[in-house]
N, C-alpha and C positions, 0 to 999 in steps of 0.2 A: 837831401840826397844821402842816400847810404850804400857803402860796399859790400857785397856779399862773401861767400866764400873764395869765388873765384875771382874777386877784382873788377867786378862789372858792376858800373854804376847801378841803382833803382831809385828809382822815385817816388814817396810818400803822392797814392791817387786819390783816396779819398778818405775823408776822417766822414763817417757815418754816427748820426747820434738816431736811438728810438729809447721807447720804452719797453720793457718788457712788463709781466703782470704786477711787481711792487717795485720793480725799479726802472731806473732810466741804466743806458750801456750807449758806450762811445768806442764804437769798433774803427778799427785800423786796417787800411787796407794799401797792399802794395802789387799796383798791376790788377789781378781779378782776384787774389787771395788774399784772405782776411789774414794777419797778421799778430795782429792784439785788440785785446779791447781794455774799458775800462766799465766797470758794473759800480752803481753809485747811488744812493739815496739822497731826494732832494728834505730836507730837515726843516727848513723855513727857507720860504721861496720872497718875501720880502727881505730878509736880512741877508738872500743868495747864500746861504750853508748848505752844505752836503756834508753826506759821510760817504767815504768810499770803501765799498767791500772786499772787492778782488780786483786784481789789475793782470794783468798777461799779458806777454811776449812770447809767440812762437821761438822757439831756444834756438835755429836759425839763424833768426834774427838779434838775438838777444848781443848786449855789448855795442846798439849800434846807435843811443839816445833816443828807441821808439818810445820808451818808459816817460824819457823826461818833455819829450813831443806831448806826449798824451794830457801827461799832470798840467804843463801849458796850456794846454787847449782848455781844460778844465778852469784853469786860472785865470782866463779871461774872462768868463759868464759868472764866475760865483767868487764871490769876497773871502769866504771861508771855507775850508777844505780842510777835514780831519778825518782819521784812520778809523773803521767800524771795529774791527778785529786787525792786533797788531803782532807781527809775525816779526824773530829777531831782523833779518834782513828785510823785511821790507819795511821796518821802521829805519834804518840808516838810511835804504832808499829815500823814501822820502823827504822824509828831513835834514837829506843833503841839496833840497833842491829848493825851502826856504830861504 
């Protein structure tokens, strides 16, 4: 559950995984609006590696753990999860979450 601006509960409704044409993306959704996704190549699918390209949070949203929901979710299917392209804050992102 997360609070929004006004102090009204929402509730995380669906985590949506597809592919798109070279990658896989794990969109975020809260109610009927996408929220964030996560855009991610799978590297080796026997050893479960990815690299992840982009990550998002509608700013909104942002501040309220949908980042660290998402990398979870990720962390359950695949062993290994490393940064394609690394950006100064969204390397501390992530590797606060190691």
């Amino acid at each position: 559950m997360i609070i929004n601006g006004n102090k009204h509960p929402k509730n995380i409704t669906t985590v949506y995984e597809h592919q798109t044409k070279n990658n896989n993306k794990l969109d975020l959704y809260i109610d009927i609006n996408r929220v964030g996704f996560i855009d991610y190549k799978i590297k080796d699918e026997l050893l479960k590696k990815i690299y992840i390209n982009q990550i998002s949070i509608d700013a909104y949203y942002q501040k309220n753990g949908l980042g660290t929901y998402l990398i979870n979710c990720l962390k359950k299917e695949f062993n290994t999860i490393a940064l394609l392209s690394v950006s100064k804050n969204m390397n501390k992102f992530y590797y606060s979450l190691l």
